[in-house]
C-alpha positions in Angstrom: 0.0 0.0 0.0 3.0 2.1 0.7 3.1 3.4 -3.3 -0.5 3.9 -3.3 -0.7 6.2 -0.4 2.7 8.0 -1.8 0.7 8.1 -5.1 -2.5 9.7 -4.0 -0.5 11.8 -1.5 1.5 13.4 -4.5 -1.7 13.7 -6.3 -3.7 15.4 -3.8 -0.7 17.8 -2.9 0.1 19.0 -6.5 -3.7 19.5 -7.4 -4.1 21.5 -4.4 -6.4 19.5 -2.7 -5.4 19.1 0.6 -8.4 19.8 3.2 -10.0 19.0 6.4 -11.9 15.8 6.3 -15.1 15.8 4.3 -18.0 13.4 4.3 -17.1 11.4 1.6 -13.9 9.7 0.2 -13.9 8.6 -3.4 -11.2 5.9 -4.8 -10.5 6.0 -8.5 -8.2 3.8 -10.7 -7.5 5.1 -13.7 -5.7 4.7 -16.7 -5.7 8.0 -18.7 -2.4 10.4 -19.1 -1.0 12.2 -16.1 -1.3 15.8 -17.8 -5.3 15.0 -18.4 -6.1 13.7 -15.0 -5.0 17.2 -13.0 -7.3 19.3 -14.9 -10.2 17.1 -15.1 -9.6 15.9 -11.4 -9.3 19.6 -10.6 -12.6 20.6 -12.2 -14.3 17.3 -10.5 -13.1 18.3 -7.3 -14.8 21.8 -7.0 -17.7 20.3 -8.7 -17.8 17.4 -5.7 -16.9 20.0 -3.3 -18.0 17.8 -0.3 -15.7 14.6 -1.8 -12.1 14.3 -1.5 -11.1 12.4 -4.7 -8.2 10.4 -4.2 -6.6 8.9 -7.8 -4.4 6.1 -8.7 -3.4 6.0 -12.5 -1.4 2.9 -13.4 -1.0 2.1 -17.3 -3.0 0.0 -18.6 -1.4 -3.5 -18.3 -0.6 -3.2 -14.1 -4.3 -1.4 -13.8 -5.7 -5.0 -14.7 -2.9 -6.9 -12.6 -3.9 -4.6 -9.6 -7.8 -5.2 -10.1 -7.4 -8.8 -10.4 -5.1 -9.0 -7.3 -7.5 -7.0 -5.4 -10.6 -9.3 -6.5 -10.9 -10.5 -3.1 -11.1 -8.1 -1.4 -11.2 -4.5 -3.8 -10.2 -1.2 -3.4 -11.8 1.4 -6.2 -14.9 2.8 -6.2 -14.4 3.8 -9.9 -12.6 2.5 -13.1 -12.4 5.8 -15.0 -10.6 6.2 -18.5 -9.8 2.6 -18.7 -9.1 0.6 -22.6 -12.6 -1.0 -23.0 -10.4 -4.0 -24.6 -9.0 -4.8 -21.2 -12.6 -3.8 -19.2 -14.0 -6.3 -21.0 -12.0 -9.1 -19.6 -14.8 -11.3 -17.8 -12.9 -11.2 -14.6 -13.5 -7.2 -14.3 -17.3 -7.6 -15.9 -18.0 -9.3 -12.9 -16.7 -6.7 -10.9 -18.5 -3.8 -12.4 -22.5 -3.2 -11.4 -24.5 -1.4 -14.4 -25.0 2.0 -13.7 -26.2 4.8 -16.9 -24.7 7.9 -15.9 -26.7 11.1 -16.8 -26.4 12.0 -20.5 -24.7 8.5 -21.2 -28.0 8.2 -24.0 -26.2 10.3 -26.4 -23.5 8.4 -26.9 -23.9 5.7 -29.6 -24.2 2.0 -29.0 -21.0 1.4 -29.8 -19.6 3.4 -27.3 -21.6 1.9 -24.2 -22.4 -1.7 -22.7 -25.3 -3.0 -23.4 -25.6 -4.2 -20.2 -24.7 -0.9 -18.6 -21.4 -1.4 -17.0 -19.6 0.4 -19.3 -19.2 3.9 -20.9 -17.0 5.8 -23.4 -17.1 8.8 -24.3 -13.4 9.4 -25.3 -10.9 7.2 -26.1 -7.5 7.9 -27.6 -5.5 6.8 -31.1 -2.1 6.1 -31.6 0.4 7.8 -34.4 3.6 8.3 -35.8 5.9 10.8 -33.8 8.6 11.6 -36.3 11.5 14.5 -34.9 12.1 16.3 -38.2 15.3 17.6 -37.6 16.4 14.7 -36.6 15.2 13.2 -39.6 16.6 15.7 -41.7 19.9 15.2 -39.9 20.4 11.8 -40.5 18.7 11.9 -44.1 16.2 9.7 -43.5 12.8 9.5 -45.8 9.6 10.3 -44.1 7.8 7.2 -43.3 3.9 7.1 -43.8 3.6 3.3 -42.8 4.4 0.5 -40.8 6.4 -0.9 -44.0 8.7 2.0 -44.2 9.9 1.7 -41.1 11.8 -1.6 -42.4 14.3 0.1 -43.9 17.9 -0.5 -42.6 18.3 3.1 -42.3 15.8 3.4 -39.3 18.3 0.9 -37.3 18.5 2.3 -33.9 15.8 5.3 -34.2 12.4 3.5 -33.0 10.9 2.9 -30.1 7.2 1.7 -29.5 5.3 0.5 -26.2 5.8 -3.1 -25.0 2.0 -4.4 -25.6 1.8 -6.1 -22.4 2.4 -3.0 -20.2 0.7 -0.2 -22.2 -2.5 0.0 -23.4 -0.8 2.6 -26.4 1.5 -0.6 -27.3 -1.4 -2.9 -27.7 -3.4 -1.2 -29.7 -0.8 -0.5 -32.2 0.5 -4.3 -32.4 -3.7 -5.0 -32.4 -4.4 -2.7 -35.5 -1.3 -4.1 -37.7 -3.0 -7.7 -37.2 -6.4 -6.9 -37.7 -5.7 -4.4 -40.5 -3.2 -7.0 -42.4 -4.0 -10.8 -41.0 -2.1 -12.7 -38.2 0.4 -14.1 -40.4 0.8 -11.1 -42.7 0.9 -8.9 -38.9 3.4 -10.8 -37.6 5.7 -11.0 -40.2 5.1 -6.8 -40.3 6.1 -6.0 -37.1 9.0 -9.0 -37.5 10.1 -6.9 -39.9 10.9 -3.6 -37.9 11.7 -5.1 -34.6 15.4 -5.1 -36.1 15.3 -1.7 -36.3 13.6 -0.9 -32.8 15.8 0.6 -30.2 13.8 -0.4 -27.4 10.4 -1.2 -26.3 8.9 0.7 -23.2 6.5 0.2 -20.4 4.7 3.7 -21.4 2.4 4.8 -24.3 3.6 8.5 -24.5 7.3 7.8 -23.6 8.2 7.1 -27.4 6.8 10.2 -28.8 8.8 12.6 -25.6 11.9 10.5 -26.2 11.5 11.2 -30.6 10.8 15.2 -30.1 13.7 15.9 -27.5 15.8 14.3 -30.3 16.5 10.8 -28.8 15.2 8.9 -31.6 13.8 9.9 -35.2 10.2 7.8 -34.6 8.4 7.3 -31.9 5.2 5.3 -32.3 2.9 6.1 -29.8 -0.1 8.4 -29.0 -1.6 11.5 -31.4 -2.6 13.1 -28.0 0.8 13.1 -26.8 2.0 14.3 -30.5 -0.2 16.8 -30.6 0.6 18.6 -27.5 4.8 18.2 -28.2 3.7 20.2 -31.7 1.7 23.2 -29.7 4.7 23.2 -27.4 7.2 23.6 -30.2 9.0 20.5 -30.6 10.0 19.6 -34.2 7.7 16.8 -34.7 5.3 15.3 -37.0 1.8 13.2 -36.6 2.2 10.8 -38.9 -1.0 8.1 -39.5 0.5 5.0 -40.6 -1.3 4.0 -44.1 -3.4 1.1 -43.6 -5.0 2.4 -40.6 -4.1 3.5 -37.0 -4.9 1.9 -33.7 -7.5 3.3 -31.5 -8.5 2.0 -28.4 -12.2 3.5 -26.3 -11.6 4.6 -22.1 -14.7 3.5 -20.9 -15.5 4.2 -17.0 -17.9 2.2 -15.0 -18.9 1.7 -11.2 -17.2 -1.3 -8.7 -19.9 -3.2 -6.9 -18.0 -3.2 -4.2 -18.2 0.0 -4.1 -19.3 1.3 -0.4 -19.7 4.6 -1.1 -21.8 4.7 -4.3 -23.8 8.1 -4.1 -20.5 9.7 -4.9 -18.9 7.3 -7.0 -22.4 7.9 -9.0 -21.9 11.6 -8.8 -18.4 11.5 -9.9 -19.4 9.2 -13.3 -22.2 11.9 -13.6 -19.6 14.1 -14.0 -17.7 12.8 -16.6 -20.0 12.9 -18.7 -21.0 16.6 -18.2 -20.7 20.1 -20.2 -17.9 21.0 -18.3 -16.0 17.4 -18.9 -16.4 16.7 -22.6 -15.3 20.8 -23.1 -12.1 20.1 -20.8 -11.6 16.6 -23.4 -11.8 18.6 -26.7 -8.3 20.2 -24.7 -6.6 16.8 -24.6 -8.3 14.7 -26.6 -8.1 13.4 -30.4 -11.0 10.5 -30.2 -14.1 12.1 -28.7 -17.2 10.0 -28.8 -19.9 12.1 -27.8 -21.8 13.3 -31.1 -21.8 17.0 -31.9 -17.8 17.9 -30.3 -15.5 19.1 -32.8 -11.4 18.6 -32.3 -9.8 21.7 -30.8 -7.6 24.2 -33.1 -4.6 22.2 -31.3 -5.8 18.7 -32.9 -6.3 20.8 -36.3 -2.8 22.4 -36.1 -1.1 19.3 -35.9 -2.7 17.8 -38.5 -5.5 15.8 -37.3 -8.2 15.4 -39.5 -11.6 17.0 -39.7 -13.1 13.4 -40.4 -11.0 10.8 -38.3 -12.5 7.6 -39.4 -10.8 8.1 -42.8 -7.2 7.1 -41.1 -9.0 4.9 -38.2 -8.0 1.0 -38.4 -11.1 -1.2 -38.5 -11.0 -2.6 -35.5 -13.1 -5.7 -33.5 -13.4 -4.7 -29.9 -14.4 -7.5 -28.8 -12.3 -9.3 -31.0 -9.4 -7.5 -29.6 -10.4 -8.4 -25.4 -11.2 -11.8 -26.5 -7.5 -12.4 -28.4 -5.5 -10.1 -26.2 -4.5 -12.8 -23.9 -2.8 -15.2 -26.6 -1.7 -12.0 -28.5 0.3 -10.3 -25.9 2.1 -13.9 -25.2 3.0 -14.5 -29.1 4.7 -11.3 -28.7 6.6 -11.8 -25.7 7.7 -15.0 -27.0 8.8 -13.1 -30.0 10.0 -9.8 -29.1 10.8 -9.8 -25.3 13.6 -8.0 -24.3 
């Protein structure tokens, strides 16, 4: 428990949340990127003035190792901003009670259980992050697809998320063998490991390591890209031909939960005015119908209609194989 308590200790302190006690406590696990969670936590806080909001964010891989340790006895009250393809492992279903959260009817089917114990109304896709003057530098072509990145030239200059710790790294590996075929897949990314410098336990790590220069490509998140271009950096979002991997963060309520008015209250809240404006600031996939991408998306090059460099993918498809897929590539690419 001891990095838990540093965890939500840190989290409290930064966001300025420190208080006397109030009448309810609220436990969240979530998934979604440390620069989102402060402002959306902030906003939630003075919304639930009369909750303290205590936040653990764990990628995506230990999220689910921690829920499933924790079956017997668990410790959230919410699973907020979580991949939908790893909620949906049976094991966490169970876990989950239904629970429609005010203005969850707008969102399409696809985009909510059936059942009710899951919502999404954002999710995030991956991209590309190419350092331009590094690319320059070293005379390198850009690459628009996975193929490109065979060439010997890239030796040394990618890095990518390990699938079975990130979320980010899964859905790429997910969308190359759904997109191409399992054998066709495999041989794909077979292809480029030779050139990969290292695989990570983070989703955005790739892209920060390409745009201070560390390596030319770094294939990880457009969120992630998009904020390193407003900032400055000398990067490019780059949608791999073929289709890029996307991946829904649904949110639903633990059963176990005892304190369920607020944990209610708080997935109320995601899915109000005030939230979806503050996820048009971070986010490329948005869900809800109607919400436009900011200037910042637009800037960097996202486009006006994102399905047209979306991978198909099979959600369900994707939770159901994730198991054996995440193996194959240990067994393959561990390092």
């Amino acid at each position: 428990m001891k990095t838990w308590i540093q965890t939500t200790a840190l989290s409290v302190a930064v966001l300025g949340l420190a208080a006397p006690a109030l009448a309810d406590e609220l436990t969240v696990y979530t998934a979604l990127e440390e620069e989102e969670i402060a402002a959306y936590v902030e906003a939630a806080q003075a919304a639930m003035p009369d909750t303290k909001i205590n936040v653990l964010r764990l990628s995506t891989g230990k999220l689910g190792a921690r829920l499933l340790a924790e079956a017997g006895n668990p410790q959230a009250d919410v699973i907020w901003g979580w991949a939908v393809s790893a909620m949906m492992d049976p094991q966490i279903l169970e876990m989950l009670e239904p629970y429609a959260a005010k203005g969850v009817d707008v969102l399409p089917d696809t985009f909510r259980a059936e059942d009710g114990k899951w919502f999404a109304p954002i999710g995030y896709m991956g991209a590309f992050c190419v350092n331009t003057a590094r690319l320059e530098e070293k005379g390198l072509p850009m690459p628009s697809s996975w193929s490109d990145l065979e060439n010997p030239a890239f030796e040394g200059e990618v890095v990518m998320p390990d699938p079975n710790s990130s979320g980010t790294g899964y859905l790429h590996v997910n969308a190359v063998l759904q997109s191409m075929g399992e054998e066709a897949g495999w041989a794909q990314l077979e292809a480029v490991d030779p050139n990969m410098a290292q695989y990570t336990s983070s989703g955005s790590k790739p892209c920060k390591a390409a745009r201070v220069g560390e390596f030319t490509v770094g294939i990880s998140l457009a969120f992630t890209a998009m904020q390193s271009i407003e900032e400055g950096y000398p990067l490019a979002m780059v949608f791999p031909e073929g289709g890029v991997g996307y991946e829904l963060e649904a949110s639903g309520l633990m059963a176990s939960s005892d304190n369920k008015a607020a944990a209610r209250a708080f997935l109320d809240w995601t899915m109000s005015d005030e939230a979806i404006g503050l996820y048009q600031q971070y986010k490329a996939l948005i869900t809800v119908p109607g919400v436009d991408a900011s200037e910042v998306a637009e800037a960097a090059g996202l486009p006006a209609d994102i399905s047209t460099v979306l991978a198909d993918v099979d959600f369900i498809r994707a939770a159901t194989d994730q198991t054996a897929v995440k193996a194959e590539w240990r067994e393959r690419f561990g390092r």
